[in-house]
Each structure stands twice: as structure tokens, then as C-alpha cells.
FIVO-567246 format. One record per residue (C-alpha): residue number from 0; residue in three letters; x negated, y negated, z negated. Coordinates in steps of 0.5 Angstrom, whole numbers, plus 500, padded with zeros to 3 digits. Each point is the difference from the previous one (the first is absolute). Layout:
BEGIN
site num: NUM residu: ALA c1: X c2: Y c3: Z
...
END
This chain:
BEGIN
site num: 0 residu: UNK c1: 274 c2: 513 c3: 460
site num: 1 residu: UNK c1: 502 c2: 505 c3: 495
site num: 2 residu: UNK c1: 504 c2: 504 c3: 504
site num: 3 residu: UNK c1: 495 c2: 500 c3: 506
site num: 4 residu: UNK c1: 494 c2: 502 c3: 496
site num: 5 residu: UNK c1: 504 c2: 508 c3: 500
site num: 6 residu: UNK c1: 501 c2: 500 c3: 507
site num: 7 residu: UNK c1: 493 c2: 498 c3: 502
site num: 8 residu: UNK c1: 496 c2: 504 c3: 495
site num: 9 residu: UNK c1: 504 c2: 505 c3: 503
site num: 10 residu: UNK c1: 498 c2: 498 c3: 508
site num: 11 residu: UNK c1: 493 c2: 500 c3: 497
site num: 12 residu: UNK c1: 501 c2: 507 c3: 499
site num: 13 residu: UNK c1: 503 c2: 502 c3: 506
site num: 14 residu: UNK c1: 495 c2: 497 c3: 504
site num: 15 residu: UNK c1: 494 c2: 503 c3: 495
site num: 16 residu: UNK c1: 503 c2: 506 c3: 501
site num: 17 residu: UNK c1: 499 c2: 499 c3: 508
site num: 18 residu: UNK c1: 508 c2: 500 c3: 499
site num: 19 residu: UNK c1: 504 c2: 496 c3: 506
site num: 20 residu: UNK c1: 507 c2: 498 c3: 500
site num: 21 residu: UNK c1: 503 c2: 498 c3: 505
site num: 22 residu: UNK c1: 503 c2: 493 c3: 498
site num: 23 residu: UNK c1: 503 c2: 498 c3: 505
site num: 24 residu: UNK c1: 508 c2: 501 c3: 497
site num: 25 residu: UNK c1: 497 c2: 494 c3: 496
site num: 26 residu: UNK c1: 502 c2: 493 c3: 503
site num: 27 residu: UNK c1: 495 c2: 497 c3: 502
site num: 28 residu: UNK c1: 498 c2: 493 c3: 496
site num: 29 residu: UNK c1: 502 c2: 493 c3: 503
site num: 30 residu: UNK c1: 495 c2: 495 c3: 502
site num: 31 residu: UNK c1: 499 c2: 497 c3: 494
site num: 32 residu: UNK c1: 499 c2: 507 c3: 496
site num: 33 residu: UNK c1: 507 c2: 501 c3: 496
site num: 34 residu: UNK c1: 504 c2: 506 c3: 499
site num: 35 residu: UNK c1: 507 c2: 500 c3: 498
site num: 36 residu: UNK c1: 502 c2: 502 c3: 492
site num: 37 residu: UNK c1: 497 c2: 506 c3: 497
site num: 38 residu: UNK c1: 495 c2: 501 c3: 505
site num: 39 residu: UNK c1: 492 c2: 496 c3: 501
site num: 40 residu: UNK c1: 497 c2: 500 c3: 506
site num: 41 residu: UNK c1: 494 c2: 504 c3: 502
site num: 42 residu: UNK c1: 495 c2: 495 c3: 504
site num: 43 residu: UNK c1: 496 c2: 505 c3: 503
site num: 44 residu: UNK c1: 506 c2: 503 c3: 503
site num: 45 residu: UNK c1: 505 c2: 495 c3: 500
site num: 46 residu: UNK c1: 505 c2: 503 c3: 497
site num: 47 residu: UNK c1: 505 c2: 499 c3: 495
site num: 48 residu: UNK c1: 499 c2: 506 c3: 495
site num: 49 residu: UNK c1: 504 c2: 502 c3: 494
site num: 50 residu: UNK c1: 498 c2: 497 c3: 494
site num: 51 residu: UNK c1: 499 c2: 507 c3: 496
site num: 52 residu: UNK c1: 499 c2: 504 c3: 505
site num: 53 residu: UNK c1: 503 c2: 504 c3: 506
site num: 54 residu: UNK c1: 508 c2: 499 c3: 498
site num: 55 residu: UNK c1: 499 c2: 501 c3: 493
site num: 56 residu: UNK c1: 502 c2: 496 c3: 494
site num: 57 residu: UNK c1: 495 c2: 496 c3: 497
site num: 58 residu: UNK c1: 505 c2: 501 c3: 493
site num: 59 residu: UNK c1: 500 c2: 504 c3: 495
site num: 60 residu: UNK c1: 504 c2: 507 c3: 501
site num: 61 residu: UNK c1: 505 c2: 499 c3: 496
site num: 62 residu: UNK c1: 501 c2: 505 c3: 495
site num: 63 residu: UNK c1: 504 c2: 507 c3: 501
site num: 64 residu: UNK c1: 508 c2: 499 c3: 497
site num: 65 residu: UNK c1: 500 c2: 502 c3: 494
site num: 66 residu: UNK c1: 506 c2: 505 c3: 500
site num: 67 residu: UNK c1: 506 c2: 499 c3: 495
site num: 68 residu: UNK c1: 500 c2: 504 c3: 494
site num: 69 residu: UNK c1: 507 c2: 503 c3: 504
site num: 70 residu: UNK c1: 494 c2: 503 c3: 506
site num: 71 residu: UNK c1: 496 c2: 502 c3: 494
site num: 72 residu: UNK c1: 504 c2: 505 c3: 497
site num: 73 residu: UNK c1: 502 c2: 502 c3: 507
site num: 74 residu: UNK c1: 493 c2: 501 c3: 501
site num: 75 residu: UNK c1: 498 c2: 504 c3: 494
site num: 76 residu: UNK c1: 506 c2: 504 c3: 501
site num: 77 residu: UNK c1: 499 c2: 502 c3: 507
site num: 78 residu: UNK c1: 492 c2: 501 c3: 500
site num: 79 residu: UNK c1: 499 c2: 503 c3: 493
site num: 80 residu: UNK c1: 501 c2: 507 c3: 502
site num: 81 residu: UNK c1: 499 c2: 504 c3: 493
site num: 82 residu: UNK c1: 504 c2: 495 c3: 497
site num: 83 residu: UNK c1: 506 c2: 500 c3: 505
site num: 84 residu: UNK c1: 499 c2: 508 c3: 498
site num: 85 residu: UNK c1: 501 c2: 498 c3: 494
site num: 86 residu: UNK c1: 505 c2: 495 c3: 500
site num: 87 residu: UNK c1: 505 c2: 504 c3: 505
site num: 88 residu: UNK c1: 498 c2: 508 c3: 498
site num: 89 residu: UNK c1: 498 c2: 500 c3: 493
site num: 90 residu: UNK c1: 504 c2: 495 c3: 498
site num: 91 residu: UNK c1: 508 c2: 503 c3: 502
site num: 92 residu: UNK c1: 497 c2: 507 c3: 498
site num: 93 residu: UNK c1: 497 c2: 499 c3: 494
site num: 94 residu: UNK c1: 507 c2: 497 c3: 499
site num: 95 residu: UNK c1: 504 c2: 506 c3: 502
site num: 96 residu: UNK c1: 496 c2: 505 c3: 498
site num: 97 residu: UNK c1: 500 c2: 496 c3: 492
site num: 98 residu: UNK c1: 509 c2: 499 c3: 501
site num: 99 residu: UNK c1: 500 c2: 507 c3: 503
site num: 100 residu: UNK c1: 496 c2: 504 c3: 493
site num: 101 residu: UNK c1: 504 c2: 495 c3: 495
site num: 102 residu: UNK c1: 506 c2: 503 c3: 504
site num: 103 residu: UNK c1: 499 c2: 506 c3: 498
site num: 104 residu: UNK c1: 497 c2: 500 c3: 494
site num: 105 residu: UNK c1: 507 c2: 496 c3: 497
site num: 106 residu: UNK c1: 505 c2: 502 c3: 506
site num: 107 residu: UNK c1: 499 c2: 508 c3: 501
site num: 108 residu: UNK c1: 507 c2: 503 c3: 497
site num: 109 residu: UNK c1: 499 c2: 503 c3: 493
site num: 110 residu: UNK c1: 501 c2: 507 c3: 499
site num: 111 residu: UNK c1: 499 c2: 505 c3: 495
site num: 112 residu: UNK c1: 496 c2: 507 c3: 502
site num: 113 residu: UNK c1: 505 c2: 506 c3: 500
site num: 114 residu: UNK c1: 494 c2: 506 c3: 499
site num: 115 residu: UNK c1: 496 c2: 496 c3: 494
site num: 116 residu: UNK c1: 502 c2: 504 c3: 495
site num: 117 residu: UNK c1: 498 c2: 509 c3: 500
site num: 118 residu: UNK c1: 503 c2: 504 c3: 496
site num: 119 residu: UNK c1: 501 c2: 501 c3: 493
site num: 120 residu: UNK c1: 500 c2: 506 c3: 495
site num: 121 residu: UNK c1: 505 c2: 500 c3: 495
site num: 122 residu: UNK c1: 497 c2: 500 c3: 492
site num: 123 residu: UNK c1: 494 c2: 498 c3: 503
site num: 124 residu: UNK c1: 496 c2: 494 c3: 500
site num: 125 residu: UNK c1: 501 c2: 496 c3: 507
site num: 126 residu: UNK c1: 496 c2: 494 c3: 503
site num: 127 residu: UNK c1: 502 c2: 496 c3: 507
site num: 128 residu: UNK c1: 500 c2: 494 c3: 503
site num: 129 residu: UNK c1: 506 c2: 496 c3: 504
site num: 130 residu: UNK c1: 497 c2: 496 c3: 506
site num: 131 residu: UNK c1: 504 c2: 494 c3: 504
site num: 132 residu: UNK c1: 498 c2: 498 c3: 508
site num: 133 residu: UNK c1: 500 c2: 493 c3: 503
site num: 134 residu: UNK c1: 502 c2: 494 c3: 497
site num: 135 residu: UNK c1: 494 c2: 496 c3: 494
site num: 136 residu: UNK c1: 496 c2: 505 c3: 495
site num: 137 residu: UNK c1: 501 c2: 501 c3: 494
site num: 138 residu: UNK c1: 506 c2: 503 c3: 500
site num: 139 residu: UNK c1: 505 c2: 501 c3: 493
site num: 140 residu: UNK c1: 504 c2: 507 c3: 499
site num: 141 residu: UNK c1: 506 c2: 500 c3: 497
site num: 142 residu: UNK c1: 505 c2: 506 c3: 499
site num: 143 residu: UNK c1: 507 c2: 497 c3: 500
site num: 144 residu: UNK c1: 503 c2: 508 c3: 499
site num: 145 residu: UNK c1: 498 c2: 503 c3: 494
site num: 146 residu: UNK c1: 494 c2: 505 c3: 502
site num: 147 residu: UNK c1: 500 c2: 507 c3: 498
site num: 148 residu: UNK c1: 500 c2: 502 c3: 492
site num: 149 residu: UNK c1: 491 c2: 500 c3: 498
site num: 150 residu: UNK c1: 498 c2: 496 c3: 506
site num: 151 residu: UNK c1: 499 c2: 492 c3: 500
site num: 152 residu: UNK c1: 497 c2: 494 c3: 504
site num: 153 residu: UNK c1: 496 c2: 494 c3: 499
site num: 154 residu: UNK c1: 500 c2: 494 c3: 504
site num: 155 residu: UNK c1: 494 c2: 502 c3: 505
site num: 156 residu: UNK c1: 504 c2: 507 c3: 502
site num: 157 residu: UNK c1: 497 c2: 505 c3: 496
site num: 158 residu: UNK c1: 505 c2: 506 c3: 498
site num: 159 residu: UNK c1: 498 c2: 503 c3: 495
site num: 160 residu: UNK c1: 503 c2: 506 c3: 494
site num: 161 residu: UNK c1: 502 c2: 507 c3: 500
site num: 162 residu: UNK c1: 506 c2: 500 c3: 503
site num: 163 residu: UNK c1: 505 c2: 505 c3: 496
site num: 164 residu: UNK c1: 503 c2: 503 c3: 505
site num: 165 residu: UNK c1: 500 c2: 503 c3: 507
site num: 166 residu: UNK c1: 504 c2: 498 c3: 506
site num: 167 residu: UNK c1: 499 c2: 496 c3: 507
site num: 168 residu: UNK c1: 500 c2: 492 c3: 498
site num: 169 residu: UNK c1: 501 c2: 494 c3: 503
site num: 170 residu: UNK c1: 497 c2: 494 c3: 497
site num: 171 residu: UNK c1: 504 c2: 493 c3: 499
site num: 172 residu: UNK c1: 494 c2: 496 c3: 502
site num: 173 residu: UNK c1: 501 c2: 491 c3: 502
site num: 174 residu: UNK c1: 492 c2: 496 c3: 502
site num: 175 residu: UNK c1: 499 c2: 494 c3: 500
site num: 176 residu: UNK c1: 493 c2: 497 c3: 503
site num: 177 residu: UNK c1: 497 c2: 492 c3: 499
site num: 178 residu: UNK c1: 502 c2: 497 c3: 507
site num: 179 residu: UNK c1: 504 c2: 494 c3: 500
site num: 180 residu: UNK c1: 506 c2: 501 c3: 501
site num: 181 residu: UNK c1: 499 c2: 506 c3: 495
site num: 182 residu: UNK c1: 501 c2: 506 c3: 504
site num: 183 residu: UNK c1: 504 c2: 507 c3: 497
site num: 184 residu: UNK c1: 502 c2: 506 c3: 502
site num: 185 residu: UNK c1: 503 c2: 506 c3: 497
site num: 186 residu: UNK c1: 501 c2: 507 c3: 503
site num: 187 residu: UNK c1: 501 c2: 508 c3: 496
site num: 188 residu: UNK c1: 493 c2: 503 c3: 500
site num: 189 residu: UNK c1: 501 c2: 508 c3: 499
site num: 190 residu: UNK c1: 495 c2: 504 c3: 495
site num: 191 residu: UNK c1: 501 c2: 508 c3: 499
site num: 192 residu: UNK c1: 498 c2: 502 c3: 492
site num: 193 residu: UNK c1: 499 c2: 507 c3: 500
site num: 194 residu: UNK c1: 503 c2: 504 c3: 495
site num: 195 residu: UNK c1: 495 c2: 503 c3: 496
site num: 196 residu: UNK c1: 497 c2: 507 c3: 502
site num: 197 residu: UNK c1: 502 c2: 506 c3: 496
site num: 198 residu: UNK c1: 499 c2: 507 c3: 501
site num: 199 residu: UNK c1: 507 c2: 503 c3: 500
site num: 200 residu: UNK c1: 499 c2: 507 c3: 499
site num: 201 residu: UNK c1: 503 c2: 505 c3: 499
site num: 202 residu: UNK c1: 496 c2: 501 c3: 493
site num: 203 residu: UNK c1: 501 c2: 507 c3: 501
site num: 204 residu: UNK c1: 500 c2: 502 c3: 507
site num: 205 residu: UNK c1: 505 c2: 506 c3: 502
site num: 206 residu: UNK c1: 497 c2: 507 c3: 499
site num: 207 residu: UNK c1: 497 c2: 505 c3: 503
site num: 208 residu: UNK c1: 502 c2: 507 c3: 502
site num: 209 residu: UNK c1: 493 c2: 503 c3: 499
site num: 210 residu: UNK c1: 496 c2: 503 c3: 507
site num: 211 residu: UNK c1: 506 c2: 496 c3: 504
site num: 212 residu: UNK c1: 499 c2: 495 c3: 505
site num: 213 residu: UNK c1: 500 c2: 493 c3: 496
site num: 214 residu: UNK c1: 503 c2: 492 c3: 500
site num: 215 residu: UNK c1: 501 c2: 494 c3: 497
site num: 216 residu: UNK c1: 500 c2: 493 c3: 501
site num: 217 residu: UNK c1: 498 c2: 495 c3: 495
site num: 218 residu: UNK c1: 503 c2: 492 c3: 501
site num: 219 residu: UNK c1: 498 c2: 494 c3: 497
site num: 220 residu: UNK c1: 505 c2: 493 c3: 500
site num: 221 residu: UNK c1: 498 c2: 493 c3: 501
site num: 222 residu: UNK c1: 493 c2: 497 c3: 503
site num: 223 residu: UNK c1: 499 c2: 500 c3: 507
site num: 224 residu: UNK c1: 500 c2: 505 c3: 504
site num: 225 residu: UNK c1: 498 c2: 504 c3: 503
site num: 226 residu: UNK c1: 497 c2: 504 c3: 493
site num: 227 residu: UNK c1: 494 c2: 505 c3: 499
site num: 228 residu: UNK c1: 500 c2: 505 c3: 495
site num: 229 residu: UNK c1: 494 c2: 503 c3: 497
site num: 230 residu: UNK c1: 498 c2: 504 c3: 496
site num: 231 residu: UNK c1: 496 c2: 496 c3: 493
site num: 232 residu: UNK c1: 493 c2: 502 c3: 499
site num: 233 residu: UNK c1: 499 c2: 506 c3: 496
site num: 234 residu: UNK c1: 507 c2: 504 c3: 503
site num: 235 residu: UNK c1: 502 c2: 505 c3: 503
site num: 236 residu: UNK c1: 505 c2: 505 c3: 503
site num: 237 residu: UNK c1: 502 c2: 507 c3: 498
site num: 238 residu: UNK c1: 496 c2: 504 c3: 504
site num: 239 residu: UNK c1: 503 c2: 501 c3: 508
site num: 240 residu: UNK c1: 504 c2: 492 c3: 500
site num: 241 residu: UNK c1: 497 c2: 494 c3: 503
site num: 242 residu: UNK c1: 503 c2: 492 c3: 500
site num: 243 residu: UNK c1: 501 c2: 496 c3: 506
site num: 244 residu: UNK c1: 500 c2: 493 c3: 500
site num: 245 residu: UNK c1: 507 c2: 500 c3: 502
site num: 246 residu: UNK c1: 501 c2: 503 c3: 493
site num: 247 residu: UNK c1: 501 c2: 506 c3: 502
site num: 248 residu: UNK c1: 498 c2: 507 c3: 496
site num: 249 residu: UNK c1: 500 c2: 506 c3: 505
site num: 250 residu: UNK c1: 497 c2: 506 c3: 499
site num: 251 residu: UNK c1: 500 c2: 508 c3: 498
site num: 252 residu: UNK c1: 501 c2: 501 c3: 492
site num: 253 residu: UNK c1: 495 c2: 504 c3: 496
site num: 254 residu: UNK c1: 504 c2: 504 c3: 494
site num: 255 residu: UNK c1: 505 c2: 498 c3: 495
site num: 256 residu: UNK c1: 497 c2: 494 c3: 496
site num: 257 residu: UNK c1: 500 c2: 493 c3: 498
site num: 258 residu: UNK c1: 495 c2: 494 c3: 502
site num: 259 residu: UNK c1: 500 c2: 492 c3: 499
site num: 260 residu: UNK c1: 496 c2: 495 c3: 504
site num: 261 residu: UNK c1: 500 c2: 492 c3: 501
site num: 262 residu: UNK c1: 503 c2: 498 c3: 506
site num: 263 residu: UNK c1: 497 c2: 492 c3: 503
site num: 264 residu: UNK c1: 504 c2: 496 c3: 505
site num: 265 residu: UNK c1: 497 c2: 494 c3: 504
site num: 266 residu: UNK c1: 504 c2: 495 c3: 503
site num: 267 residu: UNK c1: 499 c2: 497 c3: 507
site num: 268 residu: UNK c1: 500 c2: 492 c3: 496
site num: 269 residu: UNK c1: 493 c2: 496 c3: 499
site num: 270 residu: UNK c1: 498 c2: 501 c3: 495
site num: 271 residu: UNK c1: 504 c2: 507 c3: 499
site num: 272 residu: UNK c1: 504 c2: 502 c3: 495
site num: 273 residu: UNK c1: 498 c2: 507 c3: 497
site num: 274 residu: UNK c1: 505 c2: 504 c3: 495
site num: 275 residu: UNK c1: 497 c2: 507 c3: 498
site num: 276 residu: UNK c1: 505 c2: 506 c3: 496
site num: 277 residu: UNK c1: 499 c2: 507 c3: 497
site num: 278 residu: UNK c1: 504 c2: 504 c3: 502
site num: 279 residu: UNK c1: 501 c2: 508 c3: 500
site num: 280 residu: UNK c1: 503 c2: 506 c3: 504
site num: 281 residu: UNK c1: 500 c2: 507 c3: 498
site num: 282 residu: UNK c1: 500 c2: 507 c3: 505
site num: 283 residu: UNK c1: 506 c2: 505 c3: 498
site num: 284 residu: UNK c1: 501 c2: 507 c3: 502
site num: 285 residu: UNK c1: 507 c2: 502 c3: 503
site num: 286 residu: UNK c1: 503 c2: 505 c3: 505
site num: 287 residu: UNK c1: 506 c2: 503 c3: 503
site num: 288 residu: UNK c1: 506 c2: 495 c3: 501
site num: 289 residu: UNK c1: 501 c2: 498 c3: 493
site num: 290 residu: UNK c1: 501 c2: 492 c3: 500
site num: 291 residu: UNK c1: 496 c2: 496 c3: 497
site num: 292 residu: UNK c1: 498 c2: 492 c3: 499
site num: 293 residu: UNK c1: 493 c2: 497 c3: 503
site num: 294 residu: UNK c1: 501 c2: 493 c3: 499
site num: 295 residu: UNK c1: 497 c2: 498 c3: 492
site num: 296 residu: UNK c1: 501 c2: 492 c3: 502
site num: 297 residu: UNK c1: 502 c2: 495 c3: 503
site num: 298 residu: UNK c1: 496 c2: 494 c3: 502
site num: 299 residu: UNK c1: 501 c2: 493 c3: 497
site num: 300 residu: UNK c1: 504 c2: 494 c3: 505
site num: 301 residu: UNK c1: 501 c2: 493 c3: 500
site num: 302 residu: UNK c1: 505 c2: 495 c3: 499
site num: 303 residu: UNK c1: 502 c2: 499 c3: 508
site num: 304 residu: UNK c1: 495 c2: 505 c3: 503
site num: 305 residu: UNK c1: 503 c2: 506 c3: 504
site num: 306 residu: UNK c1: 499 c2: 506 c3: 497
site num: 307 residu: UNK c1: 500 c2: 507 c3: 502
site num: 308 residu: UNK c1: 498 c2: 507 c3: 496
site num: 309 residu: UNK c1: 500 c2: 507 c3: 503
site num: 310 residu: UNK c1: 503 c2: 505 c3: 496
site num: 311 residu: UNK c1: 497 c2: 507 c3: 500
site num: 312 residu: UNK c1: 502 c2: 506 c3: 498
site num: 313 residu: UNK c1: 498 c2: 508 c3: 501
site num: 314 residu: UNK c1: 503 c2: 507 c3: 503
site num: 315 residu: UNK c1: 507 c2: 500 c3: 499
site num: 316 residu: UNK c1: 504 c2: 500 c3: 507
site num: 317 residu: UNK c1: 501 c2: 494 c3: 504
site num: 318 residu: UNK c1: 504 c2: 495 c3: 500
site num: 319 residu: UNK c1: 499 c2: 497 c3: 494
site num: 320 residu: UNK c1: 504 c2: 494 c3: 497
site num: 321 residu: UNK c1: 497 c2: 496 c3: 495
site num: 322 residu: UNK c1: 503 c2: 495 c3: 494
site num: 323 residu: UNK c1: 498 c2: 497 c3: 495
site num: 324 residu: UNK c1: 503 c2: 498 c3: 493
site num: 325 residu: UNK c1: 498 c2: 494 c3: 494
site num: 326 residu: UNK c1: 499 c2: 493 c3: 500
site num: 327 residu: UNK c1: 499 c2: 500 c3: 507
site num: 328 residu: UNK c1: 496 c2: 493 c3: 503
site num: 329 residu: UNK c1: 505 c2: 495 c3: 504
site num: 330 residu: UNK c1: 498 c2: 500 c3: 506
site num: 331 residu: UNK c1: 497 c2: 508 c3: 501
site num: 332 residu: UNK c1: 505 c2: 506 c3: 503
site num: 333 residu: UNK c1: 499 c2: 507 c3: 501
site num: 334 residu: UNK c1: 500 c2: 501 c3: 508
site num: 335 residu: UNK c1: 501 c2: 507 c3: 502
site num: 336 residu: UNK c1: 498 c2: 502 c3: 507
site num: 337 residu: UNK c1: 497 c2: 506 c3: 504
site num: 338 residu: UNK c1: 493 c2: 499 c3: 498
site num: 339 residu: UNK c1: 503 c2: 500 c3: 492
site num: 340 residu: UNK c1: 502 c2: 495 c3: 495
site num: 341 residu: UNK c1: 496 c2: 493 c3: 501
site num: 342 residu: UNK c1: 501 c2: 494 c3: 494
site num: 343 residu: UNK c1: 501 c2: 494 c3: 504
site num: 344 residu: UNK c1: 501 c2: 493 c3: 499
site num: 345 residu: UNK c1: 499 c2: 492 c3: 498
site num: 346 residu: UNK c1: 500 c2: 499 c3: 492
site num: 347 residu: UNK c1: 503 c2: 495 c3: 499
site num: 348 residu: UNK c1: 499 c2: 501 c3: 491
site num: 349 residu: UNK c1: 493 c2: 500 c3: 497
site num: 350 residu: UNK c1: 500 c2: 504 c3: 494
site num: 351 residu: UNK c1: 498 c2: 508 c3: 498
site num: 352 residu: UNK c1: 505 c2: 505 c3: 502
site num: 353 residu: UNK c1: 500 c2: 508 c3: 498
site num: 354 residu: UNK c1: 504 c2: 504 c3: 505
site num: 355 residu: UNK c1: 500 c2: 508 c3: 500
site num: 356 residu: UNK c1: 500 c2: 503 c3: 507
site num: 357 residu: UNK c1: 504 c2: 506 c3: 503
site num: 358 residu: UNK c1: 500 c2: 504 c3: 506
site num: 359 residu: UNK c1: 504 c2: 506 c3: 503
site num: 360 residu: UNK c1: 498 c2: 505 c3: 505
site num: 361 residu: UNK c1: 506 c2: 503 c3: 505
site num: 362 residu: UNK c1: 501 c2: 505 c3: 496
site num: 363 residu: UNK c1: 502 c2: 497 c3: 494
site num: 364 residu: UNK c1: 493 c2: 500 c3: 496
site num: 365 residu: UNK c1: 500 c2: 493 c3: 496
site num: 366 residu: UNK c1: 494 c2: 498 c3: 497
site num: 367 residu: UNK c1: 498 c2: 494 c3: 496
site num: 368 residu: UNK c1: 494 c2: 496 c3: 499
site num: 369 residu: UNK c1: 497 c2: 496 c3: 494
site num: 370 residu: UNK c1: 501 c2: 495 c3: 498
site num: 371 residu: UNK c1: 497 c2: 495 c3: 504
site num: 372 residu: UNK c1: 499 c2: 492 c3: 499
site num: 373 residu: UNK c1: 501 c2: 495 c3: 506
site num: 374 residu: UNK c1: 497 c2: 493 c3: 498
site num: 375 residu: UNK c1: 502 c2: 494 c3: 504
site num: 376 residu: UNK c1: 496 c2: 494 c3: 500
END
């Protein structure tokens, strides 16, 4: 009777609803009003109805198979969407992009920077930094050549000092960094020191013959070039004569007489060397073909520096041949040509040399000058 309670109540229903199906599928009752198994007889109808409705299972449903942890996971993996993103891509590139920046970091060859340092003044306080690439900062500095005289280097790079001479040097420098293994390298780093800036001269410029076209060249040694002279403030030229910048004084000499003035120079280096120097000329009166010696002085030279001085004289009759006598600088010699005599040479001797000049004209004419002083640095 419970099984058929659900079936009938069901029937109820139905006909309630005025619903009437046809229930002639069904076999029909036997006389006695019995119907196999699973199914009940309907008297009305006279036909065997299922016990819990029409083809339906009066049992249970069972409940829906529970997929194995196996199924899950798949499950989970298939349909988490963001989390198979995050799985799948954020995973392998956060692993790349972490493997590729250590790479980097450790792996990148270690070299030294060949345009770390600038240049340098000789005797003069210097200051500049070696730098490394690559490899695991920080970096160790050390010299394995013994550096230039007035100059030394710490740990971290710093090159300090005032170096004791001019020249073209090239560091011995190895780094080290802190990568494991530990990387290093060594190479020559180049760093140009300058010779310090002086104002060569002459000191006493050649002279002037008075009312005549005039000129002269000023020369300075050392620095960076290219130089630029000036007169100092409060100076000035005799009347008729100007400075260049190139060091040249031209011009028309006024009468017979003596002047001074400072003479700066500026290098072309930052911060710039500057050297000043008295110096001194004089305007003389001459005429007819008598021969006389301009040149007064010559200019200071250097040790390794080209050295170059035109000689000067007047009246006279061309060619002129000129020669020099006394303790006479290594290095330095007396160059006769078309334009007249020129001293010309490398010193290679520092020291004060006193020479006396002397010039001869075609006719025979000898003149000696002072006694000059030559001094090489």
C-alpha cells in the first residue's frame, strides 16, 4: 500500500486537473483484480498501474557519484580559469624573468671602464674615479704596476694626488667583484697629465725699430692647448702695438723707448691653468745698411717639447747666417735658411744655458748680440 499511495495521489491529480491519460498501455487486471510485481491494480480502470507512477522508480535517486580526488583535481584545473592562468603563465615567467635577472646580475662578463678617468694637471691636486661593468657590484680596485709618481688608489677606485710629472699614462689596473665564483679583470686605463702652464716668453721681446712695421710672437709651454694670451689688468702696450690671443704683438712702433707689461695665458683645460709674465721691449732708431741684432731674448723650452725661435736682426745686406757660441742647450741648433736664422730642436737636458749670437750679412758684416739666457725646464 505504500507503493501505491504515490501512484494514486498522483491519479487524484490528474483527474483534479480534469487531466486524462490514456491508460490503455497498461495491462489490464485479471478477474481476480491482481497484477504482476511492481504494479497495482487500478479497479476503476481495470488496469495494472505502476506502483510509483507512470515508469518511474518509487526508490530513492541515488546520489551522484562522487568523482575521485584524481577527477577533482582535473576538475579544478580545467575549469579554474584565473587559476590556470596563474598556473600555466604566471608560474613559468615569473620563473624566467627571476632565472633571467639573477643571470644577469652574476653572469654578465666583468670589465673595466677605458674612459673613467679625465685628465690630469702635473703638480697639481687631481681627483677621479675608476669605474667597472658587469659582473656583482661592489667592485675592488688594485694596481698591479706601480702607478705615476704623486698619485694613489684605494679600494673603491679613487685616484688621487698631484702627479709629479707630464706625460700619456697608462694605468695597470685588475677589479674584482662579489659574485660566486668571484669574477676579475684587468686591462690599461689611459689618463693624459698636462704639463704645467708657463708662459715661455721671450722676456724681452725683440726689438723695435721705431716708425716700422712691427712683430713678434709670444709662446707659452705646457697646458692644453690651444692658449689664450691677454694682457693682465692695469697693462698696457706702447702706443701703435696690439696683443692677439695667438700671442702675437703687431703693429707700428712709436719713437725710440722702453715699456714693460704682464702678459697672462689661459689654457684650454677645466678648470684652466693660468701663468702671467713681465715682460719688456724697447724701440731703437737705425738706418742705412748697418747691421744690427733685434732679437733681445729668447723663450724658455721644456724637456721633450718642440722647440722653435726666430732670430731677428736688421739692415745689413741678405743672406744672413747666423751661429751661436757658450754652453749651448742639448738638443737645440742654429737653422740657417732663406727666411734667416732659426733656433730649432727638442731639449732633451733641463738646465740654464747662457749663449751669445752672432750674425753675418753678405758683405761681411758680423754682429754679436748680448749675452742671452736659455732656460730649459
Amino acid at each position: 500500500m505504500k507503493r501505491l499511495l504515490p501512484g494514486v495521489l498522483a491519479l487524484l491529480c490528474v483527474v483534479a486537473c480534469t487531466f486524462a491519460p490514456d491508460l490503455s498501455r497498461y495491462a489490464a487486471c485479471d478477474t481476480q483484480g491482481g497484477c504482476p510485481t511492481g504494479f497495482t491494480c487500478l479497479a476503476s480502470e481495470s488496469r495494472c498501474l505502476p506502483d510509483c507512477g507512470e515508469l518511474d522508480s518509487c526508490e530513492a535517486p541515488d546520489p551522484p557519484p562522487v568523482p575521485d580526488a584524481g577527477d577533482a583535481g582535473e576538475d579544478a584545473g580545467d575549469d579554474a580559469g584565473p587559476g590556470e592562468d596563474a598556473g600555466v603563465d604566471a608560474g613559468p615567467d615569473a620563473g624566467v624573468d627571476a632565472g633571467t635577472q639573477e643571470e644577469t646580475d652574476a653572469g654578465t662578463p666583468l670589465a673595466l671602464d677605458p674612459d673613467a678617468l679625465g685628465t690630469a694637471q702635473e703638480g697639481r691636486a687631481y681627483s677621479g674615479r675608476l669605474r667597472a661593468m658587469g659582473g656583482t657590484p661592489p667592485y675592488t680596485f688594485t694596481a698591479t704596476v706601480a702607478l705615476p709618481a704623486g698619485l694613489t688608489l684605494d679600494g673603491e677606485g679613487q685616484l688621487t694626488g698631484a702627479p709629479a710629472a707630464s706625460g700619456d699614462f697608462f694605468l695597470s689596473i685588475n677589479v674584482t667583484d662579489r659574485s660566486t665564483p668571484q669574477q676579475q679583470s684587468s686591462g690599461s686605463i689611459p689618463l693624459r697629465v698636462y704639463s704645467k702652464l708657463h708662459l715661455a716668453g721671450p722676456g724681452k721681446l725683440v726689438d723695435a725699430v721705431q716708425n716700422k712695421p712691427y712683430s713678434e710672437s709670444l709662446s707659452a709651454i705646457g697646458g692644453k692647448t690651444p692658449h689664450r694670451f691677454t694682457l693682465a689688468s692695469g697693462s698696457t702696450l706702447p702706443t701703435g702695438l696690439q696683443l692677439s690671443e695667438d700671442g702675437k704683438v703687431t703693429g707700428t712702433s712709436g719713437p725710440a723707448g722702453s715699456a714693460s707689461f704682464t702678459v697672462e695665458v689661459t689654457d684650454s683645460d677645466s678648470p684652466p691653468q693660468v701663468s702671467t709674465r713681465l715682460v719688456s721691449m724697447r724701440a731703437v732708431s737705425a738706418g742705412g745698411f748697418n747691421l744690427i741684432v733685434l732679437t733681445q731674448g729668447v723663450p724658455d723650452g721644456r724637456v721633450g717639447s718642440t722647440y722653435s725661435y726666430a732670430l731677428r736682426s736688421y739692415g745689413g745686406t741678405p743672406p744672413f747666417s747666423w751661429s751661436w757660441t757658450g754652453a749651448v742647450p742639448p738638443g737645440i741648433s742654429v737653422v740657417n735658411g732663406a727666411e734667416g736664422g732659426v733656433l730649432s730642436g727638442t731639449p732633451s737636458q733641463a738646465g740654464t744655458y747662457t749663449v751669445t749670437l752672432t750674425v753675418s750679412d753678405s758683405l761681411i758684416q758680423t754682429v754679436n748680440s748680448d749675452t742671452l739666457t736659455l732656460k730649459v725646464e
